[in-house]
Backbone as JSON Lines, residues from 0, in Angstrom:
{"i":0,"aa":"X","n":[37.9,71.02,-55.12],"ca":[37.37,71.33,-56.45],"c":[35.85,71.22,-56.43]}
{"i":1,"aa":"X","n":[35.31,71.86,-57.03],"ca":[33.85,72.52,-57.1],"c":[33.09,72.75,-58.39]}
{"i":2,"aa":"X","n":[32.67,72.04,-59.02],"ca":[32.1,72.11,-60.34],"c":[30.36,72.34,-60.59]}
{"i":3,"aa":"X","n":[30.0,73.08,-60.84],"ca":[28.7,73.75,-61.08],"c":[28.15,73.64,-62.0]}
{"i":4,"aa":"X","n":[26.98,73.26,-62.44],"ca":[26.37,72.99,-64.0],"c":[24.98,74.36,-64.02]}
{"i":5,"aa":"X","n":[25.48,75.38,-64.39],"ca":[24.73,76.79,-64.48],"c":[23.59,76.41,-65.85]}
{"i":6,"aa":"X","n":[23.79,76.1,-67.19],"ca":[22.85,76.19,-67.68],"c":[23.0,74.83,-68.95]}
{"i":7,"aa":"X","n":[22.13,74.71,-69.45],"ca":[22.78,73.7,-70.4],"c":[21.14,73.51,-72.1]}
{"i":8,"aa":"X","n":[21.75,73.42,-73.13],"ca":[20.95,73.38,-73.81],"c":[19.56,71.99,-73.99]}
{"i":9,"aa":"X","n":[18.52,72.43,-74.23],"ca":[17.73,71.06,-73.79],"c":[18.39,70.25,-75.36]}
{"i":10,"aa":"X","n":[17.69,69.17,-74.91],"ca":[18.03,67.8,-75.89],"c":[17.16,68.5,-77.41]}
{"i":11,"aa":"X","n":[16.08,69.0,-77.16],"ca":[14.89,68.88,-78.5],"c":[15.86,70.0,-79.6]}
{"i":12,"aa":"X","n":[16.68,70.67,-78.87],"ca":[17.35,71.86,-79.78],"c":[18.29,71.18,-80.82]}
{"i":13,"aa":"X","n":[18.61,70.37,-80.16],"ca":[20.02,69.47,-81.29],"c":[19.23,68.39,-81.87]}
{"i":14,"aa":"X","n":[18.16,67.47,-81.56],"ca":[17.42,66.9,-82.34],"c":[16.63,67.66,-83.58]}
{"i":15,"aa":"X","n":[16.32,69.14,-83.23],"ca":[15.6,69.69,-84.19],"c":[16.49,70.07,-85.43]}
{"i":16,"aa":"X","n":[17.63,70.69,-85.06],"ca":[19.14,70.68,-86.19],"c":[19.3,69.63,-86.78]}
{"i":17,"aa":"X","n":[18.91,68.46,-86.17],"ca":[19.45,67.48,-87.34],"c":[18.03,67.04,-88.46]}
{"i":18,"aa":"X","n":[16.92,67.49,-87.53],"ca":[15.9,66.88,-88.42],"c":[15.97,68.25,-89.29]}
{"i":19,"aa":"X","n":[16.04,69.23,-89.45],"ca":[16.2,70.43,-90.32],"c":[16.75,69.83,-91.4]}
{"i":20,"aa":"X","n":[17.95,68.81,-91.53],"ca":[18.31,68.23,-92.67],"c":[17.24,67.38,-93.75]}
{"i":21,"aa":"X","n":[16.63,66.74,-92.81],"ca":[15.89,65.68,-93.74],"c":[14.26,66.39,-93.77]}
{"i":22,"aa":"X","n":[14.02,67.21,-92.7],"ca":[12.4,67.76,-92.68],"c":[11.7,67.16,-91.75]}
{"i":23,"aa":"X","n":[11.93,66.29,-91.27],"ca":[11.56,65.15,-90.32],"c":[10.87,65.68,-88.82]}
{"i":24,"aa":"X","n":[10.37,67.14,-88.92],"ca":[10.14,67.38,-87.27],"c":[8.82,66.84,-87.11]}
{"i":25,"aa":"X","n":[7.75,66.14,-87.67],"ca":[6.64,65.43,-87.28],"c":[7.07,64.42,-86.47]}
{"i":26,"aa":"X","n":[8.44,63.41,-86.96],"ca":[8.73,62.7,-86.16],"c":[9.62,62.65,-84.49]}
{"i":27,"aa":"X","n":[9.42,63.96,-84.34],"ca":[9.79,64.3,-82.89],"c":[9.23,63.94,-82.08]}
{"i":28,"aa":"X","n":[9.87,63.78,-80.72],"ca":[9.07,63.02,-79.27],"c":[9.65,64.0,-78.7]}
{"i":29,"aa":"X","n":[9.63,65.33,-78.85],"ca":[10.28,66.67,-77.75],"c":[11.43,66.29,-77.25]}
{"i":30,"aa":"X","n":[12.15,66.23,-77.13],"ca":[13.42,65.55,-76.78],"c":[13.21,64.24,-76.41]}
{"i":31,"aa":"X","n":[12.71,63.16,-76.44],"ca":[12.34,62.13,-75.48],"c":[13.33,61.37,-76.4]}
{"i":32,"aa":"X","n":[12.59,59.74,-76.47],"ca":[13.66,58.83,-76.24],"c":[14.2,58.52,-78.32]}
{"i":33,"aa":"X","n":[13.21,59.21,-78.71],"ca":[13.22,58.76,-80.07],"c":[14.05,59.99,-80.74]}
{"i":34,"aa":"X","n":[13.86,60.93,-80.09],"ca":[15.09,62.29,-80.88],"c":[16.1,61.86,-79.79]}
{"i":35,"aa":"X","n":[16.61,60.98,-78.52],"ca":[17.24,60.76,-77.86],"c":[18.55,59.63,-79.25]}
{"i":36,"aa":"X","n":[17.91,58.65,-79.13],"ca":[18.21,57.84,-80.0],"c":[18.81,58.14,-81.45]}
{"i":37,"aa":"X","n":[18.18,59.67,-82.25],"ca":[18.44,60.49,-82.96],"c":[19.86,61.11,-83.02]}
{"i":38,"aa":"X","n":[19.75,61.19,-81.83],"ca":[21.33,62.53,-81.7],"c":[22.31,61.66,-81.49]}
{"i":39,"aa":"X","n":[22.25,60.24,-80.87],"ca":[23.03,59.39,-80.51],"c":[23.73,58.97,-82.34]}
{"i":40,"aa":"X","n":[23.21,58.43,-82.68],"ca":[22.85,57.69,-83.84],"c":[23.52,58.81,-85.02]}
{"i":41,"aa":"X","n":[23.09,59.69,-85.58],"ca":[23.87,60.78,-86.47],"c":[25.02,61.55,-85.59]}
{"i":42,"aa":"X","n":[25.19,62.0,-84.17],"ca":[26.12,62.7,-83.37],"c":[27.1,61.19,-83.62]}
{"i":43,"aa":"X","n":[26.83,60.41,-83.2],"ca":[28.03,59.88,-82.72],"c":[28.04,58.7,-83.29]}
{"i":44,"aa":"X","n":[27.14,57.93,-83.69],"ca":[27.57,56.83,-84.73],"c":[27.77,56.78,-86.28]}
{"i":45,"aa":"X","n":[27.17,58.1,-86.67],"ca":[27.4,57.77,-88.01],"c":[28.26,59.17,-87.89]}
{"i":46,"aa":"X","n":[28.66,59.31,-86.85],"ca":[29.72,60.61,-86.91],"c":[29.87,62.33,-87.36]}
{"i":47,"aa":"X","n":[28.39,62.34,-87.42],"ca":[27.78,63.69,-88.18],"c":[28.42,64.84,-87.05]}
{"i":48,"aa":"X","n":[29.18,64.59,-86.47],"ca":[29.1,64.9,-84.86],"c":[29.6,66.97,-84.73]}
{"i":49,"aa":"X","n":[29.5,67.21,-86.28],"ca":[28.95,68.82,-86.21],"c":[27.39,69.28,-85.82]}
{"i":50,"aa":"X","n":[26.65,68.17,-85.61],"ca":[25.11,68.32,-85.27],"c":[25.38,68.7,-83.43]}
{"i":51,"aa":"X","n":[26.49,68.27,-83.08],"ca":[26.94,68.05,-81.72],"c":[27.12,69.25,-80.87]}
{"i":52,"aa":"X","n":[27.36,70.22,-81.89],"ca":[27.79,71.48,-81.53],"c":[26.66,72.54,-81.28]}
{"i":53,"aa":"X","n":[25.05,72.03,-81.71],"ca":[24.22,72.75,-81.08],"c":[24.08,72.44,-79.19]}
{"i":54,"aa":"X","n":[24.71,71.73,-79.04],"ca":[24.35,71.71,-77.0],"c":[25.48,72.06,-76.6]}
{"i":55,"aa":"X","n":[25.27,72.85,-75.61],"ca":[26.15,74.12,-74.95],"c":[26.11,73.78,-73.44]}
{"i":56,"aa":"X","n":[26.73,73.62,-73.13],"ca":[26.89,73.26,-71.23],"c":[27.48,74.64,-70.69]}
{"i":57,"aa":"X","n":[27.06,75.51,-69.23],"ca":[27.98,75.88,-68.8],"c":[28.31,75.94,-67.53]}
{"i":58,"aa":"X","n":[29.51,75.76,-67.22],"ca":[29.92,75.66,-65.74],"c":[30.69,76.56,-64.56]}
{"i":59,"aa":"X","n":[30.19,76.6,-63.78],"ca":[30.93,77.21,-62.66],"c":[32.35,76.5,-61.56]}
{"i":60,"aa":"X","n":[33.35,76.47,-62.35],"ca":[34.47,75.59,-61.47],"c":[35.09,76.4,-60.62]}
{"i":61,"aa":"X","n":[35.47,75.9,-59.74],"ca":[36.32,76.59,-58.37],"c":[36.63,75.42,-57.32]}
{"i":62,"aa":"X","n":[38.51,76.12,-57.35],"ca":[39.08,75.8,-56.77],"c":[40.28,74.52,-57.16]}
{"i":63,"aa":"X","n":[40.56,75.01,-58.89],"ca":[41.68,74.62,-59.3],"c":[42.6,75.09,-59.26]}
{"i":64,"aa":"X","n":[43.82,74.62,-59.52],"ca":[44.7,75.48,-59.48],"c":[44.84,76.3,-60.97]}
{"i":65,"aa":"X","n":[45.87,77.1,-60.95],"ca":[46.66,77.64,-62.18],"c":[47.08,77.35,-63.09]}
{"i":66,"aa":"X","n":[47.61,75.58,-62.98],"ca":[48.56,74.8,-63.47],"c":[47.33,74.07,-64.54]}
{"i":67,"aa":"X","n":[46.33,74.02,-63.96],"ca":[45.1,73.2,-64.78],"c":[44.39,74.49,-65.61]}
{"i":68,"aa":"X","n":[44.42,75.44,-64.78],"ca":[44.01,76.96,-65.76],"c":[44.98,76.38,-67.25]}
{"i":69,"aa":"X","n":[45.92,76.37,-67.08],"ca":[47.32,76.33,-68.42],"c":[46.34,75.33,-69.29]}
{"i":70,"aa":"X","n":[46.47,74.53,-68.8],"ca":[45.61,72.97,-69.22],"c":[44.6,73.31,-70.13]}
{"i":71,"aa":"X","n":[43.44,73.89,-69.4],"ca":[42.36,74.22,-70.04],"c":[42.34,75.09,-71.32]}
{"i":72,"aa":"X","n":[43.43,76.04,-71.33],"ca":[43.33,76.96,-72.19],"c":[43.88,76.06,-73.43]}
{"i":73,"aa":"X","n":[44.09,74.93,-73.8],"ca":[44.77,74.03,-74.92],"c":[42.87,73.49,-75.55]}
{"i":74,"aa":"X","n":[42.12,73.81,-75.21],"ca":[41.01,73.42,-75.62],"c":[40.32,74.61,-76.52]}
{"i":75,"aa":"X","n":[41.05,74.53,-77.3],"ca":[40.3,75.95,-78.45],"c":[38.57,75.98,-78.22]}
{"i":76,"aa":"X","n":[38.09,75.13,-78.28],"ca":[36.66,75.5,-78.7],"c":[35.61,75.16,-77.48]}
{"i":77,"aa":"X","n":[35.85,76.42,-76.59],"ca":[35.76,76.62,-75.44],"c":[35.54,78.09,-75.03]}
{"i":78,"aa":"X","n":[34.88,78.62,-74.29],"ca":[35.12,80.0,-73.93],"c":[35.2,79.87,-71.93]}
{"i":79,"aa":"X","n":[35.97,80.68,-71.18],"ca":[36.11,80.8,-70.35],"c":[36.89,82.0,-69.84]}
{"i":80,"aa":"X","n":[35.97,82.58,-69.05],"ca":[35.76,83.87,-67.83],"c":[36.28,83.44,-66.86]}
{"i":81,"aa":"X","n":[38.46,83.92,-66.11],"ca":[38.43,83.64,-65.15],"c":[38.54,84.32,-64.27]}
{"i":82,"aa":"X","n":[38.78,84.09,-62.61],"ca":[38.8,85.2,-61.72],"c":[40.5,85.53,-61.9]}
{"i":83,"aa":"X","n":[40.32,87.36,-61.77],"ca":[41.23,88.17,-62.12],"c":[42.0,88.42,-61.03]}
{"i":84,"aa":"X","n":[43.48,88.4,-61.45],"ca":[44.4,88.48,-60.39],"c":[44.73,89.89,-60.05]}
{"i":85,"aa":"X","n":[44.61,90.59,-60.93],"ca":[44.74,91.96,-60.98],"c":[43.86,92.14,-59.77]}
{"i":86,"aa":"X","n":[42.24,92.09,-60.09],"ca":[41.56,92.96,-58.76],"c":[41.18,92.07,-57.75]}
{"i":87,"aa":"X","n":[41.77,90.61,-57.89],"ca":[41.25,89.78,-56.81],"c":[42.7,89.46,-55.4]}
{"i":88,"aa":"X","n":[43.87,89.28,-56.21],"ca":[45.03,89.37,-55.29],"c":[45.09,90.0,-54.07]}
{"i":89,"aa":"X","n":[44.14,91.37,-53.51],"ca":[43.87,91.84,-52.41],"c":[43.86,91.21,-51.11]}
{"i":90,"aa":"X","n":[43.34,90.11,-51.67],"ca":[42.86,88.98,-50.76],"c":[43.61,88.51,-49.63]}
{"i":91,"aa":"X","n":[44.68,88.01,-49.76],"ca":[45.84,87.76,-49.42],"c":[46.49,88.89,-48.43]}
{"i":92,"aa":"X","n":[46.37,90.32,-48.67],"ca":[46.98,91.41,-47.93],"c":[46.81,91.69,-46.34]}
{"i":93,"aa":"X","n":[46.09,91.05,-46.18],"ca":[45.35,91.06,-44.34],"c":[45.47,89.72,-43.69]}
{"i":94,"aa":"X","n":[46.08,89.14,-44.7],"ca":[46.55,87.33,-43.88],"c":[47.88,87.79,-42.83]}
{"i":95,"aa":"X","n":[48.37,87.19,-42.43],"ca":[49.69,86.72,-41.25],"c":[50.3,86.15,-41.87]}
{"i":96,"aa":"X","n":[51.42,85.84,-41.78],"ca":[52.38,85.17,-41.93],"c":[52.25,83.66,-42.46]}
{"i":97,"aa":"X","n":[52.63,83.24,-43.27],"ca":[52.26,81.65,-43.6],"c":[53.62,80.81,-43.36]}
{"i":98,"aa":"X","n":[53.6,79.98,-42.13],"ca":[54.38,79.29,-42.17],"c":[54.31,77.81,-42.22]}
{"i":99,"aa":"X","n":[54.9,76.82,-42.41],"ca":[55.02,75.73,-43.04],"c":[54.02,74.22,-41.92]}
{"i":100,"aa":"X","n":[53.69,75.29,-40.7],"ca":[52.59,74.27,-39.65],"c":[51.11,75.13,-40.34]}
{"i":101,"aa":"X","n":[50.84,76.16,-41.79],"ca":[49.43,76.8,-41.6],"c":[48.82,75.64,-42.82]}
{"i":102,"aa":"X","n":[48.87,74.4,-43.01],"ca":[48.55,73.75,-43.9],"c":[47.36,74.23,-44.01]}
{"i":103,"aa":"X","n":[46.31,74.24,-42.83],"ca":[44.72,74.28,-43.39],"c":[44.45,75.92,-44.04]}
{"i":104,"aa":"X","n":[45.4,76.66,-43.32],"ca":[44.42,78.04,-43.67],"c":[45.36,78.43,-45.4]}
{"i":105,"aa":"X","n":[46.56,77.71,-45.53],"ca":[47.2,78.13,-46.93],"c":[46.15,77.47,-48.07]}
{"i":106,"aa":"X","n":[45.74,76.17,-47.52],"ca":[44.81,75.08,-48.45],"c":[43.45,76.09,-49.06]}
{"i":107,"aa":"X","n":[43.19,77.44,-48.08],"ca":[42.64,78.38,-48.95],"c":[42.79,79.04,-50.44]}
{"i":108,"aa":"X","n":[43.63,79.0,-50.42],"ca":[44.24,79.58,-51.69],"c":[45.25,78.42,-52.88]}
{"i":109,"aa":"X","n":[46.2,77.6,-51.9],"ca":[46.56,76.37,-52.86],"c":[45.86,74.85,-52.99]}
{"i":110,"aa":"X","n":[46.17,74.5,-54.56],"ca":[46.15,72.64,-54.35],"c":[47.63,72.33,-54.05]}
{"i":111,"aa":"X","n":[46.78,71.69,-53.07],"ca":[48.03,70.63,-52.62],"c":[48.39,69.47,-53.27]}
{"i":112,"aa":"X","n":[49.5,69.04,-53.43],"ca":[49.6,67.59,-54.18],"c":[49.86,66.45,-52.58]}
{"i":113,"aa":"X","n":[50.38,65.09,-53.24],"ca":[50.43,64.65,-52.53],"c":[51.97,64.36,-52.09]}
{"i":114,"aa":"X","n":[52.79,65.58,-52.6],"ca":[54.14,65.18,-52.18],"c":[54.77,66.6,-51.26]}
{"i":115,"aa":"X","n":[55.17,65.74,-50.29],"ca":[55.3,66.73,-49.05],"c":[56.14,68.32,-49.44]}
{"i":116,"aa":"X","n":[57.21,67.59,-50.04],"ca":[58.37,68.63,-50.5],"c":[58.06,69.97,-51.47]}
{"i":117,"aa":"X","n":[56.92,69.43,-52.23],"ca":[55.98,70.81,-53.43],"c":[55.16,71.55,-52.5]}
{"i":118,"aa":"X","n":[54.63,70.88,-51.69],"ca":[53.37,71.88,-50.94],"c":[54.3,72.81,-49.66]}
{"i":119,"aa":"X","n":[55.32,72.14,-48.99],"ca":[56.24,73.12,-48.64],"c":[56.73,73.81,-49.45]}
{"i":120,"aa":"X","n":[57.08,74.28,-50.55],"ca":[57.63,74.99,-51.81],"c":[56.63,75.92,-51.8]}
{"i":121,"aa":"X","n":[55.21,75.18,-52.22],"ca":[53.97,75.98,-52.39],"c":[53.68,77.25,-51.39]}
{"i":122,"aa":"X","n":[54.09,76.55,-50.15],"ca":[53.54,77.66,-49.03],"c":[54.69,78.99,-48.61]}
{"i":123,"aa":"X","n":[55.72,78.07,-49.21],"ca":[56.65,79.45,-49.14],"c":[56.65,80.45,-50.02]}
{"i":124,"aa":"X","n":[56.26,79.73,-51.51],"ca":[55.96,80.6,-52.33],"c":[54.81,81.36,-52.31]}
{"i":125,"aa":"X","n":[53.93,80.98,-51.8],"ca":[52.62,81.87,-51.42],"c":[52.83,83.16,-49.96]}
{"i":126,"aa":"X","n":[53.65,82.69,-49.45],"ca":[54.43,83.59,-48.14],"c":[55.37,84.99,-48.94]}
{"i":127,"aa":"X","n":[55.54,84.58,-49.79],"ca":[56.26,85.56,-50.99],"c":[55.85,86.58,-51.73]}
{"i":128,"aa":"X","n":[54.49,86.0,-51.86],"ca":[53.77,86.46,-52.54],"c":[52.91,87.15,-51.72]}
{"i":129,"aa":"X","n":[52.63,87.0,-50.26],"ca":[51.89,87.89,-49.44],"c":[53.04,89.16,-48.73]}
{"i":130,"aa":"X","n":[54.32,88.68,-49.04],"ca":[54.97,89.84,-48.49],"c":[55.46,90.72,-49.61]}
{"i":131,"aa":"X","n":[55.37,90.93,-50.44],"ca":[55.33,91.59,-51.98],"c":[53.99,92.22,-52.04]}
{"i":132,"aa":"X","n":[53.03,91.82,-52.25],"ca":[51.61,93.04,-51.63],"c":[51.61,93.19,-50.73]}
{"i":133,"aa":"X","n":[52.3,93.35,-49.56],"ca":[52.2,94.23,-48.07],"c":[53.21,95.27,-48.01]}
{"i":134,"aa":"X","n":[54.22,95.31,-49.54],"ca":[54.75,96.28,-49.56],"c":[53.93,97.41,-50.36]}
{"i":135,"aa":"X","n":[52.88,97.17,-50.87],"ca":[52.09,98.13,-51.73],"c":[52.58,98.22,-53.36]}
{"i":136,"aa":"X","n":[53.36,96.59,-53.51],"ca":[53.37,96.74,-55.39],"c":[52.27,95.93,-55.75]}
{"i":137,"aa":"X","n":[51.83,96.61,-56.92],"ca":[50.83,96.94,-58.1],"c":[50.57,95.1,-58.16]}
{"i":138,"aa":"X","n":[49.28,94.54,-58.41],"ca":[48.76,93.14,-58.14],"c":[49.51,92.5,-59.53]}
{"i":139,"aa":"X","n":[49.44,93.98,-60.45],"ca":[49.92,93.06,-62.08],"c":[51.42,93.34,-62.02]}
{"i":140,"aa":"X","n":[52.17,93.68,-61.02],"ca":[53.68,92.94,-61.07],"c":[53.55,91.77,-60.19]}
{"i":141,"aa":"X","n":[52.55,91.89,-58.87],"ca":[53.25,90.71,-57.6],"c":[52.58,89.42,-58.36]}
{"i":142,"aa":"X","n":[51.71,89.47,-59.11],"ca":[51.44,88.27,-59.86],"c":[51.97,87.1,-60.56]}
{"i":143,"aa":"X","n":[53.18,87.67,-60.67],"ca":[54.84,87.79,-61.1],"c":[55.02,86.67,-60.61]}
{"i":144,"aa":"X","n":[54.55,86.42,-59.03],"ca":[55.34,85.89,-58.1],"c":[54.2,84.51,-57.72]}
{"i":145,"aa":"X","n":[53.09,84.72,-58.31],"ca":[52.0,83.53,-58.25],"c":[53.07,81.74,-58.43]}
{"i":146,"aa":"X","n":[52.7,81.27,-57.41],"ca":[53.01,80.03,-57.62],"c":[51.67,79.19,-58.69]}
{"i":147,"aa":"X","n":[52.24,78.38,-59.02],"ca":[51.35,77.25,-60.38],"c":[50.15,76.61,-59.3]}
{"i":148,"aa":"X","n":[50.39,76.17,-58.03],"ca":[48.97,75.57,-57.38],"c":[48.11,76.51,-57.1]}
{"i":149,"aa":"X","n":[48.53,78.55,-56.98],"ca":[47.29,79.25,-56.12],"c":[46.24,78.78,-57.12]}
{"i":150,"aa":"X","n":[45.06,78.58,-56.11],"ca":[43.82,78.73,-56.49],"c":[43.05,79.55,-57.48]}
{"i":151,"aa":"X","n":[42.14,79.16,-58.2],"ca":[41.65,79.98,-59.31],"c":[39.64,79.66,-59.65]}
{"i":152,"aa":"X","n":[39.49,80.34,-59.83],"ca":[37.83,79.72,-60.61],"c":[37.38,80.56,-61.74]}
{"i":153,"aa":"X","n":[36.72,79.66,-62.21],"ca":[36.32,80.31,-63.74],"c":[34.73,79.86,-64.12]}
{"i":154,"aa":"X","n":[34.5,80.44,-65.11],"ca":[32.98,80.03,-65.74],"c":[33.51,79.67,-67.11]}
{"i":155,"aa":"X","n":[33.27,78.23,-67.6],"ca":[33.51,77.62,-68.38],"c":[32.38,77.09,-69.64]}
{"i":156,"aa":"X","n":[32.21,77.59,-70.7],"ca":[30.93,77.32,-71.48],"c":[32.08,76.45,-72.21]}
{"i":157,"aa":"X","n":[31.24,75.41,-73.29],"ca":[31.56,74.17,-74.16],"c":[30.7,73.86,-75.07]}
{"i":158,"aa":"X","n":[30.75,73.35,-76.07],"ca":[29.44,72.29,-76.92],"c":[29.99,71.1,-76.62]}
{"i":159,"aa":"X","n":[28.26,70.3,-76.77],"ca":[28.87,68.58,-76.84],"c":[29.98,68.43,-77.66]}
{"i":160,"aa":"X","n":[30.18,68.51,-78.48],"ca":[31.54,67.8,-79.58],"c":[32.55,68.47,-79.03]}
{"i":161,"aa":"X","n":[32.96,69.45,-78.24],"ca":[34.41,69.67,-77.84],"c":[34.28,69.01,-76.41]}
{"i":162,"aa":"X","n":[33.36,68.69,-75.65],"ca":[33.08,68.36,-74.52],"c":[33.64,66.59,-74.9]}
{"i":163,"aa":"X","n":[32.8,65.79,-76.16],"ca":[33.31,64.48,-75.77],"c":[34.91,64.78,-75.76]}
{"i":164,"aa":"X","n":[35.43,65.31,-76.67],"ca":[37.03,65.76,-76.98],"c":[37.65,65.52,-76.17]}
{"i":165,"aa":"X","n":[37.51,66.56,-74.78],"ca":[38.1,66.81,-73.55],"c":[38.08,65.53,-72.76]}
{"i":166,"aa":"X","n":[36.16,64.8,-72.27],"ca":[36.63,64.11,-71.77],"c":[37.48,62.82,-72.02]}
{"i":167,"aa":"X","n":[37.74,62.79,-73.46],"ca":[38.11,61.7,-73.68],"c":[39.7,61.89,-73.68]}
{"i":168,"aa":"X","n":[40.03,62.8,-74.01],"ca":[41.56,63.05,-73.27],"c":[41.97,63.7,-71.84]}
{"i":169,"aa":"X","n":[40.79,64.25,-71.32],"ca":[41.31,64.24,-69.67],"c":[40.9,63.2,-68.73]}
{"i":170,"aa":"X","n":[40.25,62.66,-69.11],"ca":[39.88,61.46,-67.94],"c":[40.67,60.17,-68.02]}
{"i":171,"aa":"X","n":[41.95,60.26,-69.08],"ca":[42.86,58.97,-69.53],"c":[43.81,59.35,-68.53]}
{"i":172,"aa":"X","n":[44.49,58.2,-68.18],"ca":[45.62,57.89,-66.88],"c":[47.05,58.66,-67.26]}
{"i":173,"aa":"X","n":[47.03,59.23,-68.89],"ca":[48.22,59.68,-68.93],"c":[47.82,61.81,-69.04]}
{"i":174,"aa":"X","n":[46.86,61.65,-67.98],"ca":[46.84,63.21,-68.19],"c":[46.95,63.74,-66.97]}
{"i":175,"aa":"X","n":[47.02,65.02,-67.03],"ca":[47.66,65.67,-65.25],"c":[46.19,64.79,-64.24]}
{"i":176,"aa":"X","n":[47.25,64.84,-63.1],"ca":[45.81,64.18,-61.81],"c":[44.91,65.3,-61.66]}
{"i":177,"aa":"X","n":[45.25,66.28,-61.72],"ca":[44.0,67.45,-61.46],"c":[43.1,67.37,-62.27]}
{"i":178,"aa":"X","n":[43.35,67.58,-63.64],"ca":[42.21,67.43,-64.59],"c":[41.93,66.27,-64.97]}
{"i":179,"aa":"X","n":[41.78,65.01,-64.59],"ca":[41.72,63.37,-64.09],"c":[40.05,63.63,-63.71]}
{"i":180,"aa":"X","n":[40.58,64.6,-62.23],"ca":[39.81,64.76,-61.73],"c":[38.63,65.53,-61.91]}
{"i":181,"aa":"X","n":[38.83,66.86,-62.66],"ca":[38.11,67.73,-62.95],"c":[37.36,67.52,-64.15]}
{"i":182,"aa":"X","n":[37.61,66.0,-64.95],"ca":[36.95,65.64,-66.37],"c":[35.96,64.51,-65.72]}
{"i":183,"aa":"X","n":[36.17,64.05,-64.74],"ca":[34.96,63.53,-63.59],"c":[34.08,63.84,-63.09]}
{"i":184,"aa":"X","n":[34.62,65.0,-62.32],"ca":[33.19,65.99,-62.2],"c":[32.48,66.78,-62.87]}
{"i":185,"aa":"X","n":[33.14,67.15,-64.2],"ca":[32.25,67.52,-65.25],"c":[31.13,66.66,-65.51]}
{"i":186,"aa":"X","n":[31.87,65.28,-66.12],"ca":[30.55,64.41,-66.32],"c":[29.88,64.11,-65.35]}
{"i":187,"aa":"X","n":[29.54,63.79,-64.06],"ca":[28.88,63.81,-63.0],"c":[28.04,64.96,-62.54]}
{"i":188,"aa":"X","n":[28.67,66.33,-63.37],"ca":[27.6,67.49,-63.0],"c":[26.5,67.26,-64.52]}
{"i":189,"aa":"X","n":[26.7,66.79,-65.54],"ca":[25.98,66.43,-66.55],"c":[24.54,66.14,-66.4]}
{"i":190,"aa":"X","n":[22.92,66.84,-66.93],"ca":[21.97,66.03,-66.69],"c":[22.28,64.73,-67.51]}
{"i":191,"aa":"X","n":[21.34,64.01,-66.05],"ca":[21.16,62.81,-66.39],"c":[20.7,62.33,-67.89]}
{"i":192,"aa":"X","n":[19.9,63.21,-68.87],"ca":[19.36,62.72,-69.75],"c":[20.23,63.03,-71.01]}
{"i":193,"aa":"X","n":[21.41,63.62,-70.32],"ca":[22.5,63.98,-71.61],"c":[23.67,63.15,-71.78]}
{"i":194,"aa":"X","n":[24.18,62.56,-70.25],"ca":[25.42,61.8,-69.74],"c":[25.29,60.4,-71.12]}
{"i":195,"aa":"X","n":[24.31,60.02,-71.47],"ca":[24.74,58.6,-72.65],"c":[25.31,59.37,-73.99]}
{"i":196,"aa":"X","n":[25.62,60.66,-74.13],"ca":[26.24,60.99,-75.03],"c":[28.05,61.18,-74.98]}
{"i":197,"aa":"X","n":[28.25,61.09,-73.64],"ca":[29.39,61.73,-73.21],"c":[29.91,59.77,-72.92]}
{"i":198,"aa":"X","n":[29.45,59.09,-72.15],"ca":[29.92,58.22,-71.37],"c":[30.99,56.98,-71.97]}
{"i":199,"aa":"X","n":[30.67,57.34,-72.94],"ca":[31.88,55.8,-73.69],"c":[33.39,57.2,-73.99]}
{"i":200,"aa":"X","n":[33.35,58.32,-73.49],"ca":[34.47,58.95,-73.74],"c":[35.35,59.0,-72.77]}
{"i":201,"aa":"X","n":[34.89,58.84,-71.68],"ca":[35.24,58.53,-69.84],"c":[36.11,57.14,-70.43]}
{"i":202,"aa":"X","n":[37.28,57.02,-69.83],"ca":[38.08,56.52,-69.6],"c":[37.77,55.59,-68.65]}
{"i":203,"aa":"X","n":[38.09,54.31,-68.94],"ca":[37.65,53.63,-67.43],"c":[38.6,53.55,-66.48]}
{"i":204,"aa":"X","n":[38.19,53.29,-65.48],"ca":[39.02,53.31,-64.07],"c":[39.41,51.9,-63.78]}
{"i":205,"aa":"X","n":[40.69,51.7,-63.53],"ca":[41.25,50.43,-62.68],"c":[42.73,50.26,-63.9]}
């Protein structure tokens, strides 16, 4: 898994939205520590946290599976561009045979879990799925035949307020291990000067 932080809104944009309420932009420090303190303070302590929705993150993920694609799409207030099976499935048509010793070269295309008996499942089902496009049917029937781990990537845009949302329900112990994982490296791809808005939503570890 591969998480990319492509663009993200500066801090002074969501400090300036909230001072728009009261008139207050003399008292700006350009984003610094005093409109820092600002966004903290009305975003998230006194709960104004529609001010939240001016910062926009967006990301480049690759190399989830399908099964976390499902996942993601339960986050309404979100937009995400993913790669298309229709014109990308090609891929697959010039491979060999996948049999149950090609762990490293199938790990191209699937997540693996950590239980022996699914990722054998996985690779047969991906063997299925390469001999169904080598007969020359159409990518939007053999798609049909996609197992839940093939591989996937997407470009994922967010605002802060659906962003604490997420991480605060994907990074908890009772959510799939993939997106465990993938609500980790979100916040870790985070600038540094944004992460104290997000960090009490992280779930702790142990």
């Amino acid at each position: 898994m591969q998480v990319t932080l492509l663009h993200h809104t500066p801090l002074i944009i969501c400090a300036n939205a909230i001072r728009t309420c009261w008139q207050s932009f003399d008292k700006s420090d350009s984003g610094g520590k005093r409109d820092k303190e600002l966004i903290d303070r009305v975003g998230n302590k006194f709960k104004h946290s529609s001010t939240l929705e001016h910062l926009y993150y967006n990301f480049y993920i690759k190399g989830i599976s399908r099964a976390l694609l499902q996942e993601l799409a339960r986050h309404r207030m979100a937009s995400l561009s993913v790669k298309s099976t229709r014109y990308t499935l090609k891929e697959l048509k010039d491979e060999v045979e996948f049999t149950q010793k090609d762990i490293k070269r199938a790990k191209k295309y699937l997540v693996f879990t950590d239980v022996a008996l699914v990722d054998e499942m996985s690779i047969k089902a991906l063997e299925n799925l390469r001999k169904v496009l080598v007969q020359g049917i159409s990518n939007d029937k053999a798609k049909y035949c996609l197992p839940e781990s093939y591989k996937t990537e997407l470009t994922w845009s967010i605002n802060a307020r659906s962003l604490q949302n997420f991480l605060s329900l994907r990074s908890s112990k009772s959510a799939l291990w993939e997106i465990r994982e993938l609500a980790k490296e979100i916040f870790n791809a985070l600038p540094e000067d944004h992460k104290y808005l997000f960090e009490h939503y992280m779930a702790k570890e142990g």
